[in-house]
C-alpha positions as CSV (number, residue, x, y, z in Angstrom):
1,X,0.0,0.0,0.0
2,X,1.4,3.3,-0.7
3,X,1.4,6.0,2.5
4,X,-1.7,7.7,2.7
5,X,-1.7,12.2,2.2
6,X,0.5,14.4,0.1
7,X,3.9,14.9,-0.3
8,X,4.7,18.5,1.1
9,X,6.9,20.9,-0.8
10,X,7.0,24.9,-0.2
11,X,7.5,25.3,-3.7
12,X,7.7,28.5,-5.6
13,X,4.9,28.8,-8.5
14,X,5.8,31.6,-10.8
15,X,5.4,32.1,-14.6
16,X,7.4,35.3,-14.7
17,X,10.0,35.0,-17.6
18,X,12.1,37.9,-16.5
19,X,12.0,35.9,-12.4
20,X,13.0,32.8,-13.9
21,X,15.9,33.7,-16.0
22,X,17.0,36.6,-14.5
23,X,17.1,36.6,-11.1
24,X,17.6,32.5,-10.8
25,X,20.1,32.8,-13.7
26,X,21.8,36.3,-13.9
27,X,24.1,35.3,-16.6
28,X,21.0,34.0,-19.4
29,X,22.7,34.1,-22.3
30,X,25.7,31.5,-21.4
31,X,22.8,29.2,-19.7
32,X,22.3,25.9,-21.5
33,X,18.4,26.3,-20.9
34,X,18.8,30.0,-22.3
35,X,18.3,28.7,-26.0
36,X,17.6,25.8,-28.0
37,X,21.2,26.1,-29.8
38,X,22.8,26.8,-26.2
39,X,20.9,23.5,-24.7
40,X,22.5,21.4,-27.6
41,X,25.9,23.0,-27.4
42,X,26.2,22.3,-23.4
43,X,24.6,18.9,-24.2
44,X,27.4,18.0,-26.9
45,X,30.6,19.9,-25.0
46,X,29.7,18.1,-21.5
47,X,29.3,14.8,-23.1
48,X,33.2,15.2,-24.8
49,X,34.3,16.4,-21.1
50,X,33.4,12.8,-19.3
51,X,35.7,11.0,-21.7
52,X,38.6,12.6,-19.9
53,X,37.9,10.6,-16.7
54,X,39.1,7.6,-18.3
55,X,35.8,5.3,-16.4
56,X,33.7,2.5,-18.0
57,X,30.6,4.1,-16.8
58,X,31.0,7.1,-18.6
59,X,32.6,5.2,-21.8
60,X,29.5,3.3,-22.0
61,X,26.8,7.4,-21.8
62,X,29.0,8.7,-24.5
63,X,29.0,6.0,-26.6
64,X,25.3,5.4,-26.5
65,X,24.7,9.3,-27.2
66,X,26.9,9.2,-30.1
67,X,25.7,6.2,-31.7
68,X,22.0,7.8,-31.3
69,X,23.1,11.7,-32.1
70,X,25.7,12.4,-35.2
71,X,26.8,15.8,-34.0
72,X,27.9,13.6,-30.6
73,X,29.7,11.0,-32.9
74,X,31.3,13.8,-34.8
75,X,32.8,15.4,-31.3
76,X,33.5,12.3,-29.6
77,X,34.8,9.9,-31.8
78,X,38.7,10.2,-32.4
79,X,38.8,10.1,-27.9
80,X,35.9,7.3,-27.9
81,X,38.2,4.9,-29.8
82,X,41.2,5.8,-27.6
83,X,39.4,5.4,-24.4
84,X,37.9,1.9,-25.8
85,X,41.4,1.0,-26.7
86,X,42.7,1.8,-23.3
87,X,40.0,0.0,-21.2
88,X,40.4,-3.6,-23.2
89,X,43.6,-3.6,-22.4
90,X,43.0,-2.5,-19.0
91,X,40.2,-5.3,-18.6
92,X,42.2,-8.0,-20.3
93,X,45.5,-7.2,-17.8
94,X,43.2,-7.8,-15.1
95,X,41.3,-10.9,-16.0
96,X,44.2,-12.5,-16.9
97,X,45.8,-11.7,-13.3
98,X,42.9,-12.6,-11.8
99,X,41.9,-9.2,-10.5
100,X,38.6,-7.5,-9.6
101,X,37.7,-5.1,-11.8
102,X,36.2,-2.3,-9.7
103,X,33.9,-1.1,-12.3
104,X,29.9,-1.3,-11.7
105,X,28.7,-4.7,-12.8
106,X,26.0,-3.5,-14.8
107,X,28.4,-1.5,-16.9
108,X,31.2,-4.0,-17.3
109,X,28.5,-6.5,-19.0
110,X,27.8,-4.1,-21.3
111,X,31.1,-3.2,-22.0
112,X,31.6,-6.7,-22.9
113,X,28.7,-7.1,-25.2
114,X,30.4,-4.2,-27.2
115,X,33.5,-6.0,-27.1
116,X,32.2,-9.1,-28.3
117,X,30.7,-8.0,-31.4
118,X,33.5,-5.0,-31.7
119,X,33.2,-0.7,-31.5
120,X,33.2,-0.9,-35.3
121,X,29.8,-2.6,-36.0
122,X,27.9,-0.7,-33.1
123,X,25.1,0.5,-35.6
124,X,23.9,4.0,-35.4
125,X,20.4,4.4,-34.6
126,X,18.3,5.1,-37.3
127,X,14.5,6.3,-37.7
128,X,11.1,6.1,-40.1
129,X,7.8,6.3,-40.6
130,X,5.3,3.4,-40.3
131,X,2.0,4.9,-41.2
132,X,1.6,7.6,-38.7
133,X,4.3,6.1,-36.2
134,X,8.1,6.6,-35.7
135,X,9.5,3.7,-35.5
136,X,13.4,3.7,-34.6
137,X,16.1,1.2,-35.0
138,X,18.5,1.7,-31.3
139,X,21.0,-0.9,-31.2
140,X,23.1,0.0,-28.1
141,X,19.7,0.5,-25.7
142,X,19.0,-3.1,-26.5
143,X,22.0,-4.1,-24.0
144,X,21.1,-1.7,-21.4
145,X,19.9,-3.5,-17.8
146,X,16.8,-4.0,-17.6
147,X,16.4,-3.1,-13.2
148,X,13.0,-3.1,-12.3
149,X,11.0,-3.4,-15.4
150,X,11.5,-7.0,-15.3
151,X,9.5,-7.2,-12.3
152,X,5.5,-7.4,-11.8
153,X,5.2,-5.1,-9.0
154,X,1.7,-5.6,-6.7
155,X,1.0,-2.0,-7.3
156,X,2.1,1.3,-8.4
157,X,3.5,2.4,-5.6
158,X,7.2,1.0,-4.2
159,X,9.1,2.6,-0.7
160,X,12.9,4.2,-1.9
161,X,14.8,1.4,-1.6
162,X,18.2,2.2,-0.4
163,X,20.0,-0.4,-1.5
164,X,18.7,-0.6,-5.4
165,X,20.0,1.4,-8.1
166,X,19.4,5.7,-7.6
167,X,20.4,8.8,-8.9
168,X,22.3,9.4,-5.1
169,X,25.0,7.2,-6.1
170,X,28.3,8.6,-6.2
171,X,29.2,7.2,-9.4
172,X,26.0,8.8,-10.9
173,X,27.3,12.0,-10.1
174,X,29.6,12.0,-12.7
175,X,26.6,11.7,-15.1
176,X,25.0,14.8,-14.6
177,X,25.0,17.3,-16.7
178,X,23.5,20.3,-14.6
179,X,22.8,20.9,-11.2
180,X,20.7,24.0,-9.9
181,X,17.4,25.8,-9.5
182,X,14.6,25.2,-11.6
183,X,11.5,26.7,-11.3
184,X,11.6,27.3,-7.3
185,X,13.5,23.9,-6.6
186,X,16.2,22.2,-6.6
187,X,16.7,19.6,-9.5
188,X,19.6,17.8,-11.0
189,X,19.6,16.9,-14.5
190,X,21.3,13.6,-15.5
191,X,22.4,12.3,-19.3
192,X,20.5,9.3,-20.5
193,X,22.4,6.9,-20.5
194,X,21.1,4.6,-23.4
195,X,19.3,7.8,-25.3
196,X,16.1,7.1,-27.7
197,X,15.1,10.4,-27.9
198,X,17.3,14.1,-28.9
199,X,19.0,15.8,-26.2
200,X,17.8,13.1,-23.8
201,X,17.9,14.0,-19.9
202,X,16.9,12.7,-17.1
203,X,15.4,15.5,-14.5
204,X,15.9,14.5,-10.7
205,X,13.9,17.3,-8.7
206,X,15.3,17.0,-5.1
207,X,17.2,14.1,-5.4
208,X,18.9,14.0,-1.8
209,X,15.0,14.0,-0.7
210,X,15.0,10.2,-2.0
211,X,11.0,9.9,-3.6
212,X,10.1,6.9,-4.7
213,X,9.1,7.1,-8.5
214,X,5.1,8.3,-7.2
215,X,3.7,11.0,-8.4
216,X,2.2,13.6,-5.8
217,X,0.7,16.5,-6.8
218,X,3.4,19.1,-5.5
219,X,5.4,17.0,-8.4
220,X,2.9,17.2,-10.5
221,X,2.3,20.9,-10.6
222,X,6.2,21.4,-10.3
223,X,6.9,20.0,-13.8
224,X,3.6,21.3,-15.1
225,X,5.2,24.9,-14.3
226,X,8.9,24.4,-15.2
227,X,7.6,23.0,-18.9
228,X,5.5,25.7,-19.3
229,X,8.8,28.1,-18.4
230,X,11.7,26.2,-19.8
231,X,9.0,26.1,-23.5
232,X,9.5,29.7,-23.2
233,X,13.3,29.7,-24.6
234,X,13.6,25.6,-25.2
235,X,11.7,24.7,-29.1
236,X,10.5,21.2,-28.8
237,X,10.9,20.6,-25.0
238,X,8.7,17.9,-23.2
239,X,9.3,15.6,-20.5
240,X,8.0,11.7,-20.0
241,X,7.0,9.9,-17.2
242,X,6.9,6.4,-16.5
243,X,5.0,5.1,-13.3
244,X,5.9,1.6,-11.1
245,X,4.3,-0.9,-13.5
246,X,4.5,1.0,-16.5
247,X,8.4,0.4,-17.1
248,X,9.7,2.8,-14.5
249,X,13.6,1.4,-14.8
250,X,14.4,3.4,-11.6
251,X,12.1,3.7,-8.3
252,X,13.8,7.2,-7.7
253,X,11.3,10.0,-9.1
254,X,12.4,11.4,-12.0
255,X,11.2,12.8,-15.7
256,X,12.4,12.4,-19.2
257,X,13.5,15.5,-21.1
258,X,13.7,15.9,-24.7
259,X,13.6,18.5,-27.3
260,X,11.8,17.7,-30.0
261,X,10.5,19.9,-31.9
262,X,8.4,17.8,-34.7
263,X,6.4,16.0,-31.7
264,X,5.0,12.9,-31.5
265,X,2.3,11.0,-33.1
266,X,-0.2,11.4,-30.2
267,X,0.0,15.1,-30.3
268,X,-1.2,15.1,-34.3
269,X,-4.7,17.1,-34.7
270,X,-6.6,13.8,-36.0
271,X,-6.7,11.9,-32.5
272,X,-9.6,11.8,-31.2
273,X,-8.0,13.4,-27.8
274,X,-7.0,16.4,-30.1
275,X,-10.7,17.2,-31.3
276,X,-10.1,14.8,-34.6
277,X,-12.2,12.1,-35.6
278,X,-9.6,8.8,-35.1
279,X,-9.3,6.8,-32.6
280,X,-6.3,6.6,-30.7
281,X,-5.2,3.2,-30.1
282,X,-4.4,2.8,-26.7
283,X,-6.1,4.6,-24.0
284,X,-5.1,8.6,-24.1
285,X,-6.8,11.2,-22.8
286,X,-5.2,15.1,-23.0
287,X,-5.5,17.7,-20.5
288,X,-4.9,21.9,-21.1
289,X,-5.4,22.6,-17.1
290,X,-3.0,21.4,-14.4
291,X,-5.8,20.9,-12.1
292,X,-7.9,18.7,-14.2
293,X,-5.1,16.7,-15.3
294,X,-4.1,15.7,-11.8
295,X,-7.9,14.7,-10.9
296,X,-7.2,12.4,-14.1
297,X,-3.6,11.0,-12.4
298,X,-5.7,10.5,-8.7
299,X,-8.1,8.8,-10.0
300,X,-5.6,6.0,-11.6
301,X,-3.9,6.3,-8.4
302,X,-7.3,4.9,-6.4
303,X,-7.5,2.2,-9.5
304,X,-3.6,1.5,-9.0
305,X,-3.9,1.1,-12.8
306,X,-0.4,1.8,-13.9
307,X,0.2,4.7,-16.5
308,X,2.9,6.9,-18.9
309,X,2.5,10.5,-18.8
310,X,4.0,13.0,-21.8
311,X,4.3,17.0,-20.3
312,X,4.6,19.3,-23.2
313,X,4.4,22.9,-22.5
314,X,0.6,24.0,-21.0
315,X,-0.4,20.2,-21.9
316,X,-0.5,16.8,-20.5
317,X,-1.0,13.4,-22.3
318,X,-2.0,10.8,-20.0
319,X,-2.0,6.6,-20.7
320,X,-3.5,4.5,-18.5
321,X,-2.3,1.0,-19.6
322,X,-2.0,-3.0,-18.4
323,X,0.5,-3.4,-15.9
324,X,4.4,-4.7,-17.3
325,X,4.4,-8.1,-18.1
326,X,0.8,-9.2,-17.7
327,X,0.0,-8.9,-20.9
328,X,1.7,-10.8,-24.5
329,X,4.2,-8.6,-25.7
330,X,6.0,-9.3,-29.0
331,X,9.4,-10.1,-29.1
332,X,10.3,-7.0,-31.1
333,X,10.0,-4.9,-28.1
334,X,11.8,-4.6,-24.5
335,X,8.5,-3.1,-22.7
336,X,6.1,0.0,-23.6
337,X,7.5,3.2,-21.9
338,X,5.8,6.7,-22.2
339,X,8.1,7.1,-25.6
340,X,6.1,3.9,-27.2
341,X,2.3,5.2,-26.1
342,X,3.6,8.5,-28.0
343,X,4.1,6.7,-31.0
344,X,7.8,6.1,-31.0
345,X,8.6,2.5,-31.4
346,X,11.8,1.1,-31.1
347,X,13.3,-1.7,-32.3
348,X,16.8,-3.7,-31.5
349,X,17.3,-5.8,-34.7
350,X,17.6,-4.6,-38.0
351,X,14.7,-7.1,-39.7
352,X,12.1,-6.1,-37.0
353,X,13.1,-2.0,-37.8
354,X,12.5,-2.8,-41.4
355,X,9.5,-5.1,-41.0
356,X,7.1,-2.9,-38.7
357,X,4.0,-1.6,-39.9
358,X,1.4,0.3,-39.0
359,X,-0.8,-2.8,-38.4
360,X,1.9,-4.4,-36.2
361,X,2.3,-1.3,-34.0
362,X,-1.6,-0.3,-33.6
363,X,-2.0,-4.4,-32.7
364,X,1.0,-4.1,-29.9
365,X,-0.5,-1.2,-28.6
366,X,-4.2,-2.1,-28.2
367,X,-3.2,-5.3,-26.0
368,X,-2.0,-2.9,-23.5
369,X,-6.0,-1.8,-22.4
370,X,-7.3,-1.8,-19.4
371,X,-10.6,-3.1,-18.7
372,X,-12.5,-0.2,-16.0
373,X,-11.1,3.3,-16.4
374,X,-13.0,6.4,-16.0
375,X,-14.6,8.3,-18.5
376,X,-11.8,10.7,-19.6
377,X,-10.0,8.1,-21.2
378,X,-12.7,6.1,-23.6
């Protein structure tokens, strides 16, 4: 059972553009969050700055972002290939003498599932339309671990667990890419590790605070207002969300940014949601006021049906959906995340990428209903 009343938070609700860039960041125009072009440039620069640390860990973030982003490839590349050099050896000299390796486990079996099939053939992720979905080919995320998602959880709610994987870690520290204040609270933002989406980040609000991935209101309305702000000067920006039982990887709260300026599937004008005339095929329903959106969210919460949420700036997508792993899932697929029920499919084999079809993906999606929801979402 989760605990019963509301997270508390004294948290600072202002839309004021001049407040929020000004006062909480005097110097705007060298900010990453001051521009689009400034976001990606801080992205690409921090990215080529954690290869000088010579660690696995962060070895394993660049390469991922550069086999998903070109411009990251293009920086990264020539030291890439140097530090992959180094860190065979290194491993080699070390399993032949019999030494521990003090590298996170996690990391090092990934390192050696590059290794086995060799830098050279990593593919670079590639993308294309299958009727109106994106469906995207992602080679490297298909050797990420897979934590918690393997799990059926009884609910959607799950204590902070100490002793499981979370963005407190020391090593994770490493892998953040900005640390500050964001709309009236404290937030770090870490890099994606295993990226399916552009300028992939994930935002920590309070971290040392140690929430469980549950969403409470004072969350809620906190991202609500810092997409609004951060669409102000950021083209494209959104963040996801994935609940306990709807592929949460992490039971540490976080959110998924992105910029991505095109949008997704679900937010074209002929869903149903959007005032068109198709239907939309998994549960969705959309929401243009913070308050009636979380009425939406509580309501799943009394249901414990699990659920994805995408923020976009002064909008909120919600998908209630079957709980991870009680339902057939085909084989081209690791789980349904927020980035799937948007209409971005991904795929870890080259036939399935080409294969895919518009029939396939509306199929896979409608076995994830749910059988009693309320009325918002038929």
């Amino acid at each position: 059972m989760r605990p019963q009343g509301r997270m508390l938070y004294a948290v600072e609700k202002t839309g004021l553009r001049d407040r929020f860039f000004y006062e909480i960041f005097p110097t705007m125009t060298s900010h990453p969050f001051s521009s689009s072009a400034a976001f990606k440039q801080a992205f690409v620069s921090g990215l080529s700055e954690l290869l000088h640390g010579g660690r696995l860990g962060q070895f394993i973030l660049v390469c991922a972002n550069a086999s998903f982003d070109p411009a990251v490839h293009a920086a990264t590349a020539k030291e890439l290939g140097k530090l992959h050099a180094e860190l065979r050896v290194r491993f080699q000299a070390d399993l032949e003498g019999g030494r521990n390796i003090a590298e996170v486990e996690e990391d090092l079996l990934v390192f050696l599932k590059i290794l086995a099939i060799g830098l050279e053939h990593l593919k670079p992720t590639e993308t294309r339309q299958a009727g109106p979905w994106e469906v995207q080919f992602n080679h490297l995320r298909s050797f990420r671990p897979k934590r918690i998602t393997t799990r059926v959880p009884s609910g959607i709610y799950l204590p902070f667990d100490e002793a499981a994987f979370h963005f407190n870690k020391g090593f994770m520290q490493q892998e953040a890419f900005w640390a500050g204040e964001l709309a009236g609270r404290r937030a770090t933002l870490y890099y994606n590790k295993y990226p399916f989406v552009d300028s992939h980040c994930l935002l920590v609000p309070e971290r040392e605070a140690r929430l469980p991935q549950f969403l409470y209101v004072e969350s809620h309305d906190y991202l609500w207002e810092a997409t609004k702000q951060l669409g102000e000067t950021l083209d494209g920006v959104g963040f996801g969300y994935n609940s306990v039982g709807a592929f949460a990887s992490v039971n540490h709260l976080h959110f998924q940014m992105f910029l991505k300026p095109a949008g997704f599937p679900v937010m074209a004008p002929q869903w149903r949601h959007n005032g068109g005339s198709a239907a939309y095929p998994v549960a969705c329903a959309a929401f243009d006021d913070r308050q009636a959106a979380w009425n939406a969210i509580e309501q799943l919460h009394a249901l414990e049906t699990p659920y994805n949420l995408l923020y976009v700036p002064g909008r909120l997508y919600v998908f209630p959906r079957a709980k991870q792993s009680t339902y057939a899932q085909p084989e081209w697929t690791s789980g349904f995340t927020w980035h799937e029920l948007a209409g971005g499919i991904i795929a870890f084999n080259r036939e399935d990428f080409e294969r895919l079809d518009d029939a396939a993906v509306r199929l896979a999606l409608t076995g994830l209903a749910v059988g009693s929801l309320p009325a918002d979402y038929s």
